[in-house]
KELUMNU-531911 format. One line per field, with one value per residue: residue in one letter; x, y, z of N, C-alpha, C in turn. Coordinates in pm, 1 decimal, padded with zeros to 6 digits. Atoms other than C-alpha are relative to their C-alpha. Layout:
<pazas>
res: (A	...)
n.X: (X	...)
n.Y: (Y	...)
n.Z: (Z	...)
ca.X: (X	...)
ca.Y: (Y	...)
ca.Z: (Z	...)
c.X: (X	...)
c.Y: (Y	...)
c.Z: (Z	...)
</pazas>
This chain:
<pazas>
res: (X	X	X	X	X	X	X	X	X	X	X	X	X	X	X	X	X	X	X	X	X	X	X	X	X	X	X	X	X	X	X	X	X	X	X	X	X	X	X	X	X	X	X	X	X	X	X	X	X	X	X	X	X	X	X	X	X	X	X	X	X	X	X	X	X	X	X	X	X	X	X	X	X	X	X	X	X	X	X	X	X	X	X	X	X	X	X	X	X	X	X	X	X	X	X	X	X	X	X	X	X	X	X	X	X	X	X	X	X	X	X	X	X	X	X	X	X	X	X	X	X	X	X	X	X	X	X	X	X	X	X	X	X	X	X	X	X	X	X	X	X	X	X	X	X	X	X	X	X	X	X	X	X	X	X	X	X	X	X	X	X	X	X	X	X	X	X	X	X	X	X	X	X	X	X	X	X	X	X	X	X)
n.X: (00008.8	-00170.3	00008.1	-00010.6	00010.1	00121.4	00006.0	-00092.8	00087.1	-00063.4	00192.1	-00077.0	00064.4	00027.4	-00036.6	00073.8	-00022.5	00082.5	00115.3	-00012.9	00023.8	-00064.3	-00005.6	-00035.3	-00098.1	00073.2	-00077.8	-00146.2	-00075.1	-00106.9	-00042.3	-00107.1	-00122.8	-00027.3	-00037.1	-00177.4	00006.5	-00075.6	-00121.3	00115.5	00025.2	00116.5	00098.1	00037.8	00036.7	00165.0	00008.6	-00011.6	00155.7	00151.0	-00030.7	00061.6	00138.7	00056.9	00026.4	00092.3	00113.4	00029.5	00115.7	00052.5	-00125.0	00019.8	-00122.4	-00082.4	-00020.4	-00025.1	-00149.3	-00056.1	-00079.1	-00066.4	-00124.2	-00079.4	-00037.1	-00151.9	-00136.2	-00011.1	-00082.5	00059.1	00091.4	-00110.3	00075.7	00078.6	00051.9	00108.6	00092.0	00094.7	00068.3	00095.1	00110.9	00103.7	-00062.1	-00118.0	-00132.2	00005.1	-00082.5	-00095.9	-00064.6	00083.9	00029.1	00074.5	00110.6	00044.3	00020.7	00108.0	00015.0	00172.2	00036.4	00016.6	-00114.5	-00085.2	00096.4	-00076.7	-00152.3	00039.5	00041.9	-00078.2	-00138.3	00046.0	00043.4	-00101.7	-00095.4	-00155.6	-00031.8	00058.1	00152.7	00114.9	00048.1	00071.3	00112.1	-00001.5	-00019.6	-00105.9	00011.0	00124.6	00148.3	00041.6	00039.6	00131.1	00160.3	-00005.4	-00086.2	-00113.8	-00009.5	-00031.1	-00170.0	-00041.1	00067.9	-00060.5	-00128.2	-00036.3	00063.3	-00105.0	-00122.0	-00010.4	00027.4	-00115.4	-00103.9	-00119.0	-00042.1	00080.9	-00053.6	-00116.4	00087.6	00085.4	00120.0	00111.8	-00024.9	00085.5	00100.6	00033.4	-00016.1	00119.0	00158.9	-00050.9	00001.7	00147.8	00057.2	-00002.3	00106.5	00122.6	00035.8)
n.Y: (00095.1	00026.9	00002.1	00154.6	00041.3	00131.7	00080.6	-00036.7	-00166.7	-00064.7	-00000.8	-00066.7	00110.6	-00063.7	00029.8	-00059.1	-00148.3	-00093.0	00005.7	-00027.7	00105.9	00087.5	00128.9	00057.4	00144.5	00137.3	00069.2	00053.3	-00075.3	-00066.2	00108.0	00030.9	-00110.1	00080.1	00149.9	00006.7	00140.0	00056.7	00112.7	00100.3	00192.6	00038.5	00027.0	-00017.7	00097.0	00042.9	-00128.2	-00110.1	00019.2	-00008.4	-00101.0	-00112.2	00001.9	-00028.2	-00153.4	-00011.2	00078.7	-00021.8	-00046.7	-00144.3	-00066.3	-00118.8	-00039.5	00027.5	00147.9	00118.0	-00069.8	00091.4	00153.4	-00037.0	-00068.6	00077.6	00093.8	00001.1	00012.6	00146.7	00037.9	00084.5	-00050.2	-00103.1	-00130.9	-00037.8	00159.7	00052.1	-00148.6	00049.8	00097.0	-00145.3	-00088.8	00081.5	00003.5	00125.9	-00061.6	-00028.3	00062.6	-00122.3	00014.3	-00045.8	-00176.4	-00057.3	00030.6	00155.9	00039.6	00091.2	-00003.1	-00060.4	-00162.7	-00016.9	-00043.8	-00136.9	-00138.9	-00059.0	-00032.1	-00113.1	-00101.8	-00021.2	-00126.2	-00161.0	-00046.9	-00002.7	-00120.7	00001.8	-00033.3	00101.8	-00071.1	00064.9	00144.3	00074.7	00035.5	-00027.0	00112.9	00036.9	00081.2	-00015.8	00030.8	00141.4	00120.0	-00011.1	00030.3	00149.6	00144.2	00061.8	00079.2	-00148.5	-00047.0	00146.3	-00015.4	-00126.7	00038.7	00059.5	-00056.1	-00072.1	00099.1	00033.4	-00122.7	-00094.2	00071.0	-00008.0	00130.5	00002.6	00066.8	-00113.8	-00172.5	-00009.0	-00053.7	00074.1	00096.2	-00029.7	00039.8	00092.8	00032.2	-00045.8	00060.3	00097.1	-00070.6	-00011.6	00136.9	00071.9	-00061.4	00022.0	00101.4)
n.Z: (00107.4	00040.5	00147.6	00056.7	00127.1	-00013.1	00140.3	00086.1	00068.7	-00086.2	-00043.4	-00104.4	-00069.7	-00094.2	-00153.7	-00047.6	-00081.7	00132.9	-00089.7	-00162.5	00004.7	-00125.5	00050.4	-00145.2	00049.1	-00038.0	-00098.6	00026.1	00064.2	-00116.5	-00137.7	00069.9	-00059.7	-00144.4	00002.9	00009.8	00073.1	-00060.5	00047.0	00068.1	-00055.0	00044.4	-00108.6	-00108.4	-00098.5	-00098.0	-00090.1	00100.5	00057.4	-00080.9	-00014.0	00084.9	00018.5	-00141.8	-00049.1	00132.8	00031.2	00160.2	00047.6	-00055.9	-00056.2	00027.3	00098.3	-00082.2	-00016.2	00128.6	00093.6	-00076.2	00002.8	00129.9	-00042.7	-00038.2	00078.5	00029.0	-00089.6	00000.6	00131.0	00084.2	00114.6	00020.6	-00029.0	00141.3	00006.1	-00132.5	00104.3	00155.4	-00057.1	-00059.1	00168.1	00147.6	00149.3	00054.1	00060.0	00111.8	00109.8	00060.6	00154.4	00098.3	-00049.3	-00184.8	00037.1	00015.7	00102.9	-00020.0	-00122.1	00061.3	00011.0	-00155.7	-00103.8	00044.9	-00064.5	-00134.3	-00075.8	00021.7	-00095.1	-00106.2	00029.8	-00020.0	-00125.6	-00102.7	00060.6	-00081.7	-00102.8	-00082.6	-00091.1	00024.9	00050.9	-00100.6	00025.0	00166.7	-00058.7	-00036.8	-00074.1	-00080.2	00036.8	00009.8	-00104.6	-00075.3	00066.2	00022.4	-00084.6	00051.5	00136.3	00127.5	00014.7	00053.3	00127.0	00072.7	00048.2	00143.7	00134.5	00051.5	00080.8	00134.3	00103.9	00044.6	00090.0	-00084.3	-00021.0	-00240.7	-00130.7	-00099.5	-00018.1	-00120.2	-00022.9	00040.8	-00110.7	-00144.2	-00041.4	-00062.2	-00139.5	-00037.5	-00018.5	-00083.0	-00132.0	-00029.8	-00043.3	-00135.7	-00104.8	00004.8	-00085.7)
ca.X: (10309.8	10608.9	10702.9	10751.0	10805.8	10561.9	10649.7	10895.0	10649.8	10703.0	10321.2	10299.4	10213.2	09971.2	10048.0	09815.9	09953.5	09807.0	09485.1	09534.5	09467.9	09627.5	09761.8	09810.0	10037.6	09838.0	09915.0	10088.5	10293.3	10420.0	10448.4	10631.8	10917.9	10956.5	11015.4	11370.4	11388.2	11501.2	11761.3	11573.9	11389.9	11141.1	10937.2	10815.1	10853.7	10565.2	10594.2	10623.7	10278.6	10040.0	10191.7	10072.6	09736.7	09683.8	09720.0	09546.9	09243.8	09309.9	08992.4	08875.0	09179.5	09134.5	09384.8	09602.5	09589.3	09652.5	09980.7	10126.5	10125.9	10284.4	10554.6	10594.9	10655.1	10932.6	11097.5	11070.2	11255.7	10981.8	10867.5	11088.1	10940.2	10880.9	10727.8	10484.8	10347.1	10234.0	10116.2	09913.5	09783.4	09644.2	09944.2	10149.9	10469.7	10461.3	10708.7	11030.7	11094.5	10746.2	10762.7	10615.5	10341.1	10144.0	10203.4	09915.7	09717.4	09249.7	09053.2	08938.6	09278.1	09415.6	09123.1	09211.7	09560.1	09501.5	09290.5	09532.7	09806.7	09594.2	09508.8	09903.0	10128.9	10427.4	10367.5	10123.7	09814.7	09490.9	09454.9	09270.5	08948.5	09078.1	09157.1	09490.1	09513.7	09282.3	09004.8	09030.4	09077.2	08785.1	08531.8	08648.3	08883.1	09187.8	09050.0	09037.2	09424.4	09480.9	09293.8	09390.2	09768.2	09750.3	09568.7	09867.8	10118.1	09966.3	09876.0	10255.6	10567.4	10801.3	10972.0	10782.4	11003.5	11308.1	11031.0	11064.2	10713.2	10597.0	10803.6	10716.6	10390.6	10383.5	10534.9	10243.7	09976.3	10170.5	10149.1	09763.2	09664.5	09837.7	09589.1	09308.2	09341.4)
ca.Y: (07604.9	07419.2	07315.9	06924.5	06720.6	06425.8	06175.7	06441.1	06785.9	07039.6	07066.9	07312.0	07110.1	07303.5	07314.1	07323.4	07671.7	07800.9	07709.1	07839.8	07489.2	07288.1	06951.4	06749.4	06396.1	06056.8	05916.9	05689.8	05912.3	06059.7	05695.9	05567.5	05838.5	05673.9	05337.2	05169.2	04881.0	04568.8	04287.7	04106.1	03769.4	03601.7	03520.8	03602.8	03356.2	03201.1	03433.9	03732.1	03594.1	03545.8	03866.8	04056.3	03861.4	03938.8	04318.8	04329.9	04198.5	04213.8	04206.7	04569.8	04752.0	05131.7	05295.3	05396.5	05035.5	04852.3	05154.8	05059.0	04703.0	04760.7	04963.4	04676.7	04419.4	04675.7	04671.3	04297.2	04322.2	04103.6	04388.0	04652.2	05053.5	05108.8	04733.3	04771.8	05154.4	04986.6	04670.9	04929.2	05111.1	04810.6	04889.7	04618.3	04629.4	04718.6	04564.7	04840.3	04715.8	04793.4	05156.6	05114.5	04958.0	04587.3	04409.6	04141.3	04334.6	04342.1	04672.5	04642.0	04630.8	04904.2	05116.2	05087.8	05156.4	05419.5	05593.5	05539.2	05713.2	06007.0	06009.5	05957.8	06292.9	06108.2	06202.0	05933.5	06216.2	06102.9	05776.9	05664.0	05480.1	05396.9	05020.0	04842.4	04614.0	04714.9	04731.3	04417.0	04212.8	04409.6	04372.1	04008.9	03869.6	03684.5	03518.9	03875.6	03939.6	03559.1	03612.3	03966.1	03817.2	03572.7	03729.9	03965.4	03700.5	03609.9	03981.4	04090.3	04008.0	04076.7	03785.1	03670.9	03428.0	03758.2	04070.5	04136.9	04260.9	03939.0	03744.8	03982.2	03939.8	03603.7	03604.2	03856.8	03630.9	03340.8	03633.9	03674.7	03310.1	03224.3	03551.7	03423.0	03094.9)
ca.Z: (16715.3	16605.1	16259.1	16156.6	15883.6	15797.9	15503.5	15379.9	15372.9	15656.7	15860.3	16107.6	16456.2	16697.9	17095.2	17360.9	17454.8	17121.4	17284.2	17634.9	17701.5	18062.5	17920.4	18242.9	18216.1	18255.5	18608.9	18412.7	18217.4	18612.9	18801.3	18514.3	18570.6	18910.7	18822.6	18865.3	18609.5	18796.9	18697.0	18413.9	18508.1	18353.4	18651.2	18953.5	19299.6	19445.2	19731.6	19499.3	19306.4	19599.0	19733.1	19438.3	19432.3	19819.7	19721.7	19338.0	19249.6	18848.5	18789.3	18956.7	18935.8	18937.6	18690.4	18980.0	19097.6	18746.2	18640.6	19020.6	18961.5	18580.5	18816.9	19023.9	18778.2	18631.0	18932.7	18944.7	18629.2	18457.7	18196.4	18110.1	18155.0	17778.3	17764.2	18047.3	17866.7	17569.9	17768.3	17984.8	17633.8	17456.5	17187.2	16967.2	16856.4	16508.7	16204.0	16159.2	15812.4	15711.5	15836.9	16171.4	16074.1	16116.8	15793.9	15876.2	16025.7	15963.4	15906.8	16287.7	16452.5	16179.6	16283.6	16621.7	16603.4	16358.5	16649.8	16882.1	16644.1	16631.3	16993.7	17135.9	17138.7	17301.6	17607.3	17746.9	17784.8	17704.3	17662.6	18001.2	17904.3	17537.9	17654.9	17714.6	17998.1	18269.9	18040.5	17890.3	18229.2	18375.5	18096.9	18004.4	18243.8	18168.7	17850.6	17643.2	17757.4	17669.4	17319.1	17229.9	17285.0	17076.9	16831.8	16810.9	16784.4	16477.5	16334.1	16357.7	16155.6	16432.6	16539.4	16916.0	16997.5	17053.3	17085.9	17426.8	17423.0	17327.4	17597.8	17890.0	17768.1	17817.3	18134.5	18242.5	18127.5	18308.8	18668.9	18570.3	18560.5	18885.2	19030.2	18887.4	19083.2)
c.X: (00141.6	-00018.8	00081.1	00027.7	-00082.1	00043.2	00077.5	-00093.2	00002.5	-00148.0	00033.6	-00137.4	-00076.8	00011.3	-00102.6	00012.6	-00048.3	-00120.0	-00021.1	-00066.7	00144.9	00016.5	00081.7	00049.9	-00086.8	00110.1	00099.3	00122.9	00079.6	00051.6	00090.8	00154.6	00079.3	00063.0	00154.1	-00002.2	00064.1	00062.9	-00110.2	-00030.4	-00119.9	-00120.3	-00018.5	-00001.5	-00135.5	-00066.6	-00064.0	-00156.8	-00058.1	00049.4	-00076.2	-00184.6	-00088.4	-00038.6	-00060.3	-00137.8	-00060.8	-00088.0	-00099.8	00047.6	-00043.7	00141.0	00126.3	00066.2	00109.9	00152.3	00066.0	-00018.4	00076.1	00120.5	00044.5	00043.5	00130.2	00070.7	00013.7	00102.0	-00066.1	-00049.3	00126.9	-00094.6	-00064.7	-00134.8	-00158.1	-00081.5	-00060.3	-00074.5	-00104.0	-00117.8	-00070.5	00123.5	00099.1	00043.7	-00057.0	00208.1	00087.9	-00006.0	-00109.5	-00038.5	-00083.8	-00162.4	-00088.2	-00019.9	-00114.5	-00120.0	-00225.8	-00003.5	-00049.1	00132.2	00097.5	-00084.6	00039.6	00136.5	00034.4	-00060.7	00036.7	00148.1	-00055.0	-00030.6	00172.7	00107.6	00115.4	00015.9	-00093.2	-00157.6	-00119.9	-00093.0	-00072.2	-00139.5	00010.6	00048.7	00128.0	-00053.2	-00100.9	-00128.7	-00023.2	-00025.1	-00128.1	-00107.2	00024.1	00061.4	00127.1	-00013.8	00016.0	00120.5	00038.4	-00023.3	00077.4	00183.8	00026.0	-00039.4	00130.1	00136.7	-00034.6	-00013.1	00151.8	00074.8	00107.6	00033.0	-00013.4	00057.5	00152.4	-00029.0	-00004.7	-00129.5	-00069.9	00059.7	-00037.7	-00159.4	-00047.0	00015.5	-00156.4	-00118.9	00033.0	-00080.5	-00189.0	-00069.8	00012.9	-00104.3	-00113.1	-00031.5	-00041.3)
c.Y: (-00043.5	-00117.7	-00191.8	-00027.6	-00167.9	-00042.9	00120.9	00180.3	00059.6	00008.0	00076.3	-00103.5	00049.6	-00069.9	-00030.7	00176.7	00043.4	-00057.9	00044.6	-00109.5	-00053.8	-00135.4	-00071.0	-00150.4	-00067.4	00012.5	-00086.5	-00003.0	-00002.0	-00153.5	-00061.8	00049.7	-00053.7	-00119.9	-00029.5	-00184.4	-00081.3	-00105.8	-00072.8	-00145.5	-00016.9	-00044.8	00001.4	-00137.6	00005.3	00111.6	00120.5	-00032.4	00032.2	00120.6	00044.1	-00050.0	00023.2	00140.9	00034.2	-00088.1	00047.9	00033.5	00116.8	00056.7	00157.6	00046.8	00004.4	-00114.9	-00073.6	00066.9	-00065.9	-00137.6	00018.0	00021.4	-00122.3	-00097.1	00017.0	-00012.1	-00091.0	-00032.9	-00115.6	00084.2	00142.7	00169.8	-00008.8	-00124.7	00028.6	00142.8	-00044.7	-00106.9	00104.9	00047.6	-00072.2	00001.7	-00122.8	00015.7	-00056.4	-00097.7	00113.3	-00041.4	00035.8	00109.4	00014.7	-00028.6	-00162.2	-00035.0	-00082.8	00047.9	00037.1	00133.9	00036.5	00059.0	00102.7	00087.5	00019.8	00024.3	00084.5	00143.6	00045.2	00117.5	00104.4	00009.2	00031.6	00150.1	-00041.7	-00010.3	-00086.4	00045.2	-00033.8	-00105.6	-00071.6	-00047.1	-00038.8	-00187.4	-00030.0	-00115.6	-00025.4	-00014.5	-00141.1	-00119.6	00062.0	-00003.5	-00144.5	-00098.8	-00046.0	-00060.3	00127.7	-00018.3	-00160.3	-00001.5	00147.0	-00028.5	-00077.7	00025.4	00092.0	-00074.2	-00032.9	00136.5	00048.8	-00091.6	00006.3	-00103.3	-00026.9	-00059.9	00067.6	00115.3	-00045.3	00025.3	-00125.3	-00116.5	00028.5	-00007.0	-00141.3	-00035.7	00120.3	-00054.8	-00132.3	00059.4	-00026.2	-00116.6	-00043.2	00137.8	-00032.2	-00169.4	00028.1)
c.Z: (-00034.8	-00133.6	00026.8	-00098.2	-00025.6	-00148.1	-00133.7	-00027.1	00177.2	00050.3	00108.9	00140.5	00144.0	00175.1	00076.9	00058.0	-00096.0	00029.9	00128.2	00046.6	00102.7	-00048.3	00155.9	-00012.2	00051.7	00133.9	-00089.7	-00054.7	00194.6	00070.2	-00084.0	-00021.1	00124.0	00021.3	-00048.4	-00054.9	00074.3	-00078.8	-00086.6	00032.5	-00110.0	00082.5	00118.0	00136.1	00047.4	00109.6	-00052.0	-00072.8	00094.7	00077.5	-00073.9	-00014.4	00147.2	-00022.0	-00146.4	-00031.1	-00190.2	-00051.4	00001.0	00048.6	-00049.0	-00051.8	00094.5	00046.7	-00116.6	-00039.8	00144.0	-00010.0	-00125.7	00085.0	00080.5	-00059.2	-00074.4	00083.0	00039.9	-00096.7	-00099.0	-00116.7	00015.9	-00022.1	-00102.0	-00034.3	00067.6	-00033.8	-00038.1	00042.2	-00000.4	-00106.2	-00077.0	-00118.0	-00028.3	-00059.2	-00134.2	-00111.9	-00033.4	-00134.6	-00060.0	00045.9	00097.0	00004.7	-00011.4	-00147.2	-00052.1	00073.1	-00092.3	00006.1	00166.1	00033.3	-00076.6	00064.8	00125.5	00056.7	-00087.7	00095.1	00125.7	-00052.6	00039.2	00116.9	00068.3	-00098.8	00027.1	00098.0	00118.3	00024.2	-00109.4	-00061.3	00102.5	-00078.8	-00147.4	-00013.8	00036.4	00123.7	00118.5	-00076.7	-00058.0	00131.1	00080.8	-00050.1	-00048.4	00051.4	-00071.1	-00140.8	-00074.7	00021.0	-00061.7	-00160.7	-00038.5	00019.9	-00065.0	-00168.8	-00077.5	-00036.8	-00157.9	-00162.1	-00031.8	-00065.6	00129.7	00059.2	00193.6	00047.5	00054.4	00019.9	00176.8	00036.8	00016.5	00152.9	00134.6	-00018.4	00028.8	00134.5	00107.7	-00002.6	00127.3	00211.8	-00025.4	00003.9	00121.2	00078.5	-00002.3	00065.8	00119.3)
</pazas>
């Protein structure tokens, strides 16, 4: 067990080893380790597109699949490691000035990013099946990731036109339109 402090009060913060409990890293916790950020661009060559849509098929990507392309895009230098996590996870950057927290944000998308606090330890483990990117383009296709990004442009305060998050995600929806041609 190891001791914390939360909003200023000391909590003690159980392990899995105080469970005899095997906590095993998301694949994309380990492939993310791997990845060698490349020279930043904003976009991918033609080549470089129908390349990636010869060897993905966005739409019925098995986790493995969907975290290797994420890895190749950092090493494209179109999404930066930390960037292409939270893509991955479904998560959106949050407002520092209002303590880490969406200032604009409904009781839906608090609930679900409420259940994502309590699900993430840090370490990336057990979040498969909890949505992020694969699940939206495989249960709705390009319009959910098209819709759930703009939806977030308008839920945050953080300023989208210098959040990297918000610029590699545009350049990501930009990569997933030219696959879905």
């Amino acid at each position: 067990m190891q001791i914390t402090s939360v909003n200023g009060m000391r909590v003690y913060v159980p392990e899995a080893k105080d469970f005899n409990m095997e906590v095993k890293p998301s694949y994309l916790l380990i492939a993310s380790q791997t990845w060698k950020e490349g020279a930043k661009r904003d976009s991918l060559s033609v080549d470089e597109l129908n390349d990636l849509k010869r060897r993905y098929n966005f739409k019925n990507m098995s986790e493995k699949e969907a975290v290797d392309f994420m890895g190749e895009l950092v090493e494209a230098g179109v999404v930066s490691t930390s960037t292409a996590m939270a893509m991955y996870l479904g998560l959106i950057p949050a407002d520092s000035s209002s303590g880490g927290i969406l200032t604009k944000c409904d009781p839906a998308t608090e609930a679900r990013c409420d259940s994502l606090r309590k699900g993430f330890d840090g370490m990336g483990v057990g979040y498969e099946g909890m949505g992020g990117i694969r699940t939206m383009l495989s249960a709705g296709g390009i319009e959910s990731y098209r819709n759930w990004y703009e939806y977030t442009k308008l839920m945050t305060t953080v300023n989208v036109e210098k959040s990297e998050y918000f610029q590699s995600g545009e350049a990501l929806l930009q990569i997933f339109e030219w696959m879905n041609q």
